[in-house]
Residue frames relative to the residue before (quaternion, step in Angstrom):
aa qw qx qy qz dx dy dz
X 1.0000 0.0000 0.0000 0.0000 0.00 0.00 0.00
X 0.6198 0.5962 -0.2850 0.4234 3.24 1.04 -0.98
X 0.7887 0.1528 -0.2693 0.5311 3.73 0.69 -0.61
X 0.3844 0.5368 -0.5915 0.4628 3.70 0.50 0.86
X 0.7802 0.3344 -0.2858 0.4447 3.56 0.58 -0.72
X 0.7381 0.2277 -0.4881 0.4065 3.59 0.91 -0.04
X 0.4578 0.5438 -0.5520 0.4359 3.67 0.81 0.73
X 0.6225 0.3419 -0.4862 0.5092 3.88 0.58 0.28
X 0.6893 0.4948 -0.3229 0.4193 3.48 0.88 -0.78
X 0.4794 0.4653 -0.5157 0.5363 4.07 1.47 0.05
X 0.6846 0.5797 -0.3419 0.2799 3.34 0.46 -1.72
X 0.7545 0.4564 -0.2552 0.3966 3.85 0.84 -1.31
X 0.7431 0.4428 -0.1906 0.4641 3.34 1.48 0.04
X 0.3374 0.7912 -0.4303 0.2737 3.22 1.80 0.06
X 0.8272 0.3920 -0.1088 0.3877 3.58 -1.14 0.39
X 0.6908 0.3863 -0.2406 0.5618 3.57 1.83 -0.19
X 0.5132 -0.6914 0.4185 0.2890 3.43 -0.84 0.80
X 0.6593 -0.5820 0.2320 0.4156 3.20 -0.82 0.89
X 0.4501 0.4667 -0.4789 0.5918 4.03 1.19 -0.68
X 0.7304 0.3565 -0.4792 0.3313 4.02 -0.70 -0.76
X 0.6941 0.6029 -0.2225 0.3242 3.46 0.96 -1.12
X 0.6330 0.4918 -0.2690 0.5338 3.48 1.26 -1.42
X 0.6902 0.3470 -0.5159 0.3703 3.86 -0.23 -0.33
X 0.5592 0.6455 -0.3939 0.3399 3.59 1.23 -0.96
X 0.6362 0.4989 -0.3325 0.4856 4.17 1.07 -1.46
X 0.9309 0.1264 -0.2945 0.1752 3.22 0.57 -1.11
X 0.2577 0.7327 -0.4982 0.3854 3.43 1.29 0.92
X 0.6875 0.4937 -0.3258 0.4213 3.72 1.32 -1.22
X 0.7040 0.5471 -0.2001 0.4061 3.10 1.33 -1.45
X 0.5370 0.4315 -0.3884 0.6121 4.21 1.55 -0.26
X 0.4970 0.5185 -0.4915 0.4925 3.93 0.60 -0.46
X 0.7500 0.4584 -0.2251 0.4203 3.49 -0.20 -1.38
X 0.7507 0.3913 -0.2515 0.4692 3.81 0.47 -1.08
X 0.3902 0.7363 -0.1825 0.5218 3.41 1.19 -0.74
X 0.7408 0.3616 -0.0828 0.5599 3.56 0.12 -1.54
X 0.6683 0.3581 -0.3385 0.5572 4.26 0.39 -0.77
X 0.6167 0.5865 -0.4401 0.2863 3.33 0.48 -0.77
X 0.6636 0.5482 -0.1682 0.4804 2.84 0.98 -1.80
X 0.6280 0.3990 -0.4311 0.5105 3.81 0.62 -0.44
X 0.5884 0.6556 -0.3931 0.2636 4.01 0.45 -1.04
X 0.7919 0.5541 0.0244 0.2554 2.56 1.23 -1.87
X 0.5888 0.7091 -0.3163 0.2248 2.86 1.92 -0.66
X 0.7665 -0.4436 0.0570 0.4610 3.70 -0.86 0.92
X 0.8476 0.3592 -0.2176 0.3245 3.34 0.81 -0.50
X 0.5140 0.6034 -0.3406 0.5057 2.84 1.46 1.04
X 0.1515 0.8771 -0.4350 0.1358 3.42 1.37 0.15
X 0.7642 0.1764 -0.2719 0.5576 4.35 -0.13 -0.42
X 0.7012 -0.4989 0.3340 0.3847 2.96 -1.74 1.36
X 0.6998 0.5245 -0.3708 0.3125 3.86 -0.05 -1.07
X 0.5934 0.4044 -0.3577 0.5971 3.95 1.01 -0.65
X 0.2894 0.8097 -0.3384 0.3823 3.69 1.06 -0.84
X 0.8988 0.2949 0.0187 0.3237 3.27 0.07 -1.99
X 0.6578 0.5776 -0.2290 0.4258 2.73 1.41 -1.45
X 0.5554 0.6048 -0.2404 0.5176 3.75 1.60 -1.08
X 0.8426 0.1921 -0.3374 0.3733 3.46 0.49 -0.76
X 0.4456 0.5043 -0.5721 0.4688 3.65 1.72 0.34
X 0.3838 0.7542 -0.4396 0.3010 3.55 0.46 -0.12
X 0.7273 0.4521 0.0406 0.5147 2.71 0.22 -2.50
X 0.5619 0.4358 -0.5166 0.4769 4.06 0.58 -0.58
X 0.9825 0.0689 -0.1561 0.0742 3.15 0.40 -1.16
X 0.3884 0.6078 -0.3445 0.6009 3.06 1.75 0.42
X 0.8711 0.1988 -0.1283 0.4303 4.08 0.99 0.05
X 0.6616 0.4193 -0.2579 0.5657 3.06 1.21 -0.55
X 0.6219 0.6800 -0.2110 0.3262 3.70 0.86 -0.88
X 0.4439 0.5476 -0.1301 0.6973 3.12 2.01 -1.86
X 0.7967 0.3065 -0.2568 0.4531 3.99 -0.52 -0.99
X 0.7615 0.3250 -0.3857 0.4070 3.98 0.72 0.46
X 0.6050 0.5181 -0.3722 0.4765 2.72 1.20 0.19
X 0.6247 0.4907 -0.4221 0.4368 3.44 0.81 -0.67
X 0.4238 0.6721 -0.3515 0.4951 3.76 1.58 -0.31
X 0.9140 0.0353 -0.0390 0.4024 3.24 -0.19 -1.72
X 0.4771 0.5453 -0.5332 0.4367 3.95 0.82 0.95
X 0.6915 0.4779 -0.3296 0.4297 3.89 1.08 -0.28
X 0.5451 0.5893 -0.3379 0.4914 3.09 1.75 -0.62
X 0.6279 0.5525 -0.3095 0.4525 3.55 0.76 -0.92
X 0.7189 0.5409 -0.2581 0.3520 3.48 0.82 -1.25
X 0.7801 0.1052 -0.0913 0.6100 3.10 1.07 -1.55
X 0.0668 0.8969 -0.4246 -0.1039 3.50 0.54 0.74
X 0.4377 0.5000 -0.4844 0.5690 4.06 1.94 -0.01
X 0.6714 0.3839 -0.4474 0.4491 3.86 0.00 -0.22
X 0.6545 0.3646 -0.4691 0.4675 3.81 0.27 -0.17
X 0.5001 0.4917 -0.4990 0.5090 3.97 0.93 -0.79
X 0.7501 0.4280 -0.3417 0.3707 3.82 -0.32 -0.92
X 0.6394 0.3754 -0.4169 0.5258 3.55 0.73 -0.83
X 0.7638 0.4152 -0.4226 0.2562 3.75 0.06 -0.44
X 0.5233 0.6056 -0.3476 0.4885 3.32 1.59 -0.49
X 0.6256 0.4803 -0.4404 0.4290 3.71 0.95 -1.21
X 0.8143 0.3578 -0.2862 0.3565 3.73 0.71 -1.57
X 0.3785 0.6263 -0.4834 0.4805 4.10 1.05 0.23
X 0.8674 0.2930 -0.1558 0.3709 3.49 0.80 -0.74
X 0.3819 0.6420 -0.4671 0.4730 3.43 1.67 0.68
């Protein structure tokens, strides 16, 4: 799983210099952290131990489901994802 996702993550950045690229990872990568937090955190989850257990949860009962549906369509249709990124690189 791990190199399916950093082959989309080479592929969506191909062609940009690392400055164009870096604000792009870590905007995706505060979105993404940002978003668990924000589940962990909700009110009833307040001491570090419930904490954990929520965000082992959330890895896997939400996050786990939402990368895959990512990196099994990519695999499947993987000339349509080249074309979308080429179509949106050039907007």
């Amino acid at each position: 799983m791990r190199r399916a996702l950093d082959h989309i993550r080479d592929e969506s950045i191909s062609g940009m210099t690392r400055d164009q690229a870096a604000p792009i990872a870590l905007s995706a990568a505060a979105s993404a952290r940002a978003m668990a937090l924000g589940f962990v955190r909700m009110p009833s989850g307040r001491d570090a131990d419930e904490q954990s257990e929520r965000l082992a949860d959330w890895c896997w009962e939400t996050a786990r489901p939402l990368v895959r549906g990512i990196v099994v369509p990519h695999e499947v249709r993987h000339q349509d994802f080249k074309q979308m990124h080429r179509k949106a690189r050039s907007s």
